[in-house]
N, C-alpha and C positions, 0 to 999 in steps of 0.2 A: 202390849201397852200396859205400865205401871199405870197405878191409882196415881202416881205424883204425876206424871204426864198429861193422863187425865184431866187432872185439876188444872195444869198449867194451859193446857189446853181449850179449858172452859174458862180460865181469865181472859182469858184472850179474843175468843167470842164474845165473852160482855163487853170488854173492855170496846172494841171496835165496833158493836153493835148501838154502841151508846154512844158512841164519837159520830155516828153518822144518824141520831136522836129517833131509833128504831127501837118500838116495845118487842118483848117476845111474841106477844101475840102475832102485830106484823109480822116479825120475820117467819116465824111459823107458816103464815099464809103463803107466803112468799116460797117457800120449801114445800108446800101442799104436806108439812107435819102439824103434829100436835103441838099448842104452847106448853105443855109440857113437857116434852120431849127436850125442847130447848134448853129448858131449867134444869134437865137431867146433866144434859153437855156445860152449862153454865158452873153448874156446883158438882165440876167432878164425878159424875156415879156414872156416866156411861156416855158414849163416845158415836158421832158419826163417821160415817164409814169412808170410805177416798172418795168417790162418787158426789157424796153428798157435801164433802170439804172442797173441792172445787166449786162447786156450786156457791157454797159459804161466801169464799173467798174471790167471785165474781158479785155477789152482793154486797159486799161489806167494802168490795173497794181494796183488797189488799192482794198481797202477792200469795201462791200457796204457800211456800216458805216463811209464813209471818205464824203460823201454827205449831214452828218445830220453838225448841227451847232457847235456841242460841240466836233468832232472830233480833232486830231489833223493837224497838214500841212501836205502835203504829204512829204515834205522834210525832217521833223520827221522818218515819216515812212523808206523814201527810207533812210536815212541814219543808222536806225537801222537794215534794212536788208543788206546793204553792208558791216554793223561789221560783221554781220554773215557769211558772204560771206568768209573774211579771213580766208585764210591757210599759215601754214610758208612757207617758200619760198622752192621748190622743189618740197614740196605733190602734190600728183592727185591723192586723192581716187576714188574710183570706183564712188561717187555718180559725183562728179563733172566730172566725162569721159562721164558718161549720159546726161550730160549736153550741151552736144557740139555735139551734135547729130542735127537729122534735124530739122527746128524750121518754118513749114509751116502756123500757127495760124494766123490770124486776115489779110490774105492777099487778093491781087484782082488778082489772077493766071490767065491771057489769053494767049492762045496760046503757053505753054508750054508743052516740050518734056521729059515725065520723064521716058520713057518707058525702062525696062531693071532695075529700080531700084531697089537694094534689103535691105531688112531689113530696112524697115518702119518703127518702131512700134511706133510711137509717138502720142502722142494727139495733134489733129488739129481740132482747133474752129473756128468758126466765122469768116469763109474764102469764097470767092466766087471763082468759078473755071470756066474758060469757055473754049472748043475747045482745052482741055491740054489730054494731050495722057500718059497712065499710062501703055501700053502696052506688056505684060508677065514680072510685076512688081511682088515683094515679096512683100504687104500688109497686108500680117496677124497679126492678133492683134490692130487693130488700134481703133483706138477711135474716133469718128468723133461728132461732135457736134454743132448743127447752124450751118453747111453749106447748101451753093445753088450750087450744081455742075449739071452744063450742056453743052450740047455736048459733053462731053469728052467720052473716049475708052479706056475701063479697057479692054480688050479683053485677053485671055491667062494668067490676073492675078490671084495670090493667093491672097481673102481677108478675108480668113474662120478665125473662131475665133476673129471677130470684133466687136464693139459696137457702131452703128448708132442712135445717139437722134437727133429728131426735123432738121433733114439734107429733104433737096429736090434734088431729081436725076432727071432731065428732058431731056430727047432726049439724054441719055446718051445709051453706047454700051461695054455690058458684052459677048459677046459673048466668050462662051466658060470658064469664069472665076468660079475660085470654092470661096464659097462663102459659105460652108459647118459649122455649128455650130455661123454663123454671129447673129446679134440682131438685127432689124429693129424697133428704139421704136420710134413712136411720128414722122414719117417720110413719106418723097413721092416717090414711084417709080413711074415713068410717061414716054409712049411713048417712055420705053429702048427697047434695044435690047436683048433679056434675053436665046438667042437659046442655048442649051446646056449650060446652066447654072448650077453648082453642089449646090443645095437648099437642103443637107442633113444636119435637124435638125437644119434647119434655122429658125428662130422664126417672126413674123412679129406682133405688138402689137399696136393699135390704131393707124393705119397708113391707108395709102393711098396705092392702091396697082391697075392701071388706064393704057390701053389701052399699054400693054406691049405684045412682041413679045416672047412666051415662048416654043418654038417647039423644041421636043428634051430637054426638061431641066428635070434635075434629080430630083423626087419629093421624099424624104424619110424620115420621121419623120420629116416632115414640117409643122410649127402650123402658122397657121391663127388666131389672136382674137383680138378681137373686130378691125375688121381693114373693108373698103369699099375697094370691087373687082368689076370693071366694064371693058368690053370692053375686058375681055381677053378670049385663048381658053388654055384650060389644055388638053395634049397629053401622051400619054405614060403610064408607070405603077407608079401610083403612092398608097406608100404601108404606114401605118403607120402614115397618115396624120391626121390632126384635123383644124377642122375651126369651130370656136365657135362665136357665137353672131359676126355675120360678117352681113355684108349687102352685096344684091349681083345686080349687075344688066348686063343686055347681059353677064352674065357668062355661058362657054358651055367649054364641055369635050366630046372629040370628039375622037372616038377610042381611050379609056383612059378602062386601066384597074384596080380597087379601090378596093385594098384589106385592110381589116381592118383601115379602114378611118372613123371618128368620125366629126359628123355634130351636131351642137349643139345649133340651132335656133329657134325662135318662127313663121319664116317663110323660106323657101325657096325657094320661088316665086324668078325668076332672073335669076333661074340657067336652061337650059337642057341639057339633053344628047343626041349624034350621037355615032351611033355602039359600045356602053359603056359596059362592065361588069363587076359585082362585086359580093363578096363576100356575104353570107347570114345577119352578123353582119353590113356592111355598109349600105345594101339593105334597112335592116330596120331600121336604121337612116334615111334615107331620106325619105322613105316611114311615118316616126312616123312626121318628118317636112314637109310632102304635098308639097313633090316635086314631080314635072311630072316625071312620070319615062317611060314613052315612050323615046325609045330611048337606055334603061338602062338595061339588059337583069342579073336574077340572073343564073349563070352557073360557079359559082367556090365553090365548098365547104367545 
């Protein structure tokens, strides 16, 4: 990347950062960077990386190709999509009544009270969330993607049937929330609060899944793959499970009863059992992956 590129580069970030009446500082927050850093990309001297140009270019409203040199202005753009935009005067089709819905994306939510809301289902990106109370909310269906939400208290909500990418949950509190047929892709649960949690046919997929509190949580057709489990204890019956090429460390199941559970690793060192029993099919999956099984008692059959 030339210095000229560079600079054409950072016109074109202000240019559009200020069409959509965003200081750096905003947008900064919004990138969890520096407002400086932004000033660097603005005036040329140094350059964000592909990663964070997508991200850009989900904030700002434009295509990623509005960054290369031969694109057009963004004024082009936005003024072709507000031809589009018109309708005669009276219409309101259905699409544009979706439209007016709730519009939570690209924000810095503290200390907000949303608890009691219902009918969610909107896609919400690239938002941070802290200490906001979501409290026996309707959430299901939602879409979530690049967020950092933490402290906050889903407690008593519905968020089944959702789809979580590259999102971070930290010191967050589910207690009680159903969470039933959700996706967990490319993400972090961390130090929730997970008690009675309803995880039927919840999927978790190259994620983070670290020092969470799961006592009482529904385990039922719940898949583990390729994701790291450490720091946690699994209770209760959990039927129909699978955890495939997972890493595990201080992982224990502790009067936990595993029927028909599918373990599908090259080790499972990480893992023990207290006052466990299973099934003859489970037994020997863990027994074929040289897991201790002291602890693990075969008596269901």
């Amino acid at each position: 990347m030339t210095q000229m590129e560079a600079k054409i580069i950072g016109s074109k970030i202000a240019e559009a950062r200020k069409k959509i009446n965003v200081s750096q500082a905003q947008l900064s927050q919004r990138l969890f960077i520096s407002a400086q850093a932004v000033g660097k990309w603005e005036r040329g001297e140094s350059m964000p990386d592909i990663i964070t140009l997508n991200r850009l270019a989900e904030i700002l409203g434009v295509d990623l190709n509005y960054f290369s040199a031969s694109f057009n202005s963004a004024e082009d753009k936005t003024a072709s999509d507000a031809s589009q935009d018109v309708q005669p005067e009276g219409s309101q089709s259905e699409e544009r009544k979706k439209k007016q819905g709730w519009v939570m994306s690209d924000g810095n939510w503290v200390d907000a009270d949303f608890s009691g809301i219902k009918n969610l289902h909107e896609k919400f990106s690239s938002s941070n969330m802290q200490k906001c109370r979501f409290v026996d909310s309707g959430l299901s269906g939602l879409h979530l993607k690049r967020n950092h939400v933490a402290g906050c208290d889903f407690s008593g909500s519905d968020m089944s049937v959702s789809q979580i990418k590259n999102s971070s949950f930290i010191d967050n509190k589910f207690e009680s929330c159903k969470l039933s047929e959700t996706q967990f892709l490319e993400s972090t649960l961390d130090n929730c609060d997970l008690s009675s949690a309803d995880f039927t046919r919840v999927m978790l997929k190259s994620s983070m899944f670290t020092n969470n509190k799961t006592t009482n949580a529904v385990w039922n057709g719940t898949s583990f793959i390729n994701t790291h489990l450490a720091d946690i204890v699994f209770d209760g019956k959990m039927d129909d499970c699978s955890f495939e090429f997972c890493s595990f460390k201080k992982v224990t199941f502790r009067n936990a009863t595993l029927i028909n559970s599918f373990f599908k690793n090259k080790t499972l060192k990480g893992i023990r059992f207290i006052d466990c029993k299973a099934d003859r099919m489970t037994y020997e999956f863990l027994k074929n992956g040289k897991a201790d099984l002291t602890g693990i008692s075969l008596t269901i059959s």
